[in-house]
N, C-alpha and C positions, 0 to 999 in steps of 0.2 A: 867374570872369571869362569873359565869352564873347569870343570869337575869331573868330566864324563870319564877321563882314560887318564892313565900315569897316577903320579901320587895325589892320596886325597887324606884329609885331615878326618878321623875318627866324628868328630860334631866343626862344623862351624856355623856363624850366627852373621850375616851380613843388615850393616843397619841402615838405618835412612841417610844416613852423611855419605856413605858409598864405605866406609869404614868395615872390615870385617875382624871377629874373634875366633881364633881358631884352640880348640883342646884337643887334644893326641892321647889317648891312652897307652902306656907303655907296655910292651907283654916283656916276658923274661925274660926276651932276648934283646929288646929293643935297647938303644944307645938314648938316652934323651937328648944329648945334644944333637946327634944327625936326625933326628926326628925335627927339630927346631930350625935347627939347617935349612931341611928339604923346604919346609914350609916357609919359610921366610925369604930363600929362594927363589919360589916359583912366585908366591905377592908380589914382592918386590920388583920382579920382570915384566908385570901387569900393573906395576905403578899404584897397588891398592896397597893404604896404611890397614894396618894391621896389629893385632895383639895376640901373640903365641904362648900358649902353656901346654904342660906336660904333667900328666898324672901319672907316680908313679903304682897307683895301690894295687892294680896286679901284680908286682914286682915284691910287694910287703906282702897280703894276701898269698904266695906262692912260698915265701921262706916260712910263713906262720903255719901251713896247713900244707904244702908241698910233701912229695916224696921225697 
């Protein structure tokens, strides 16, 4: 899987099974599901299994402590 240009996953973890993990951290604007989307997407065009998460704690972090 290239990474180099277009969208890229905040952390991913690729293991010895050719299997990869992907986590997205969400910022305040971000949609979590088109976040999950994009990335599930672009795996899935390259035929790699995959596991997608979404961290919302900037999104918490930003209403706790936010302007």
């Amino acid at each position: 899987m290239r990474l180099k240009y277009g969208p890229r996953p905040d952390v991913a973890a690729r293991y010895k099974d050719g299997s990869v993990r992907v986590k997205e951290i969400a910022s305040k604007t971000d949609k979590p599901a088109q976040l999950i989307r994009r990335n599930q997407e672009r795996l899935d065009a390259e035929g790699i299994p995959n596991s997608i998460s979404v961290s919302n704690m900037a999104v918490k972090i930003n209403k706790l402590f936010g302007k």
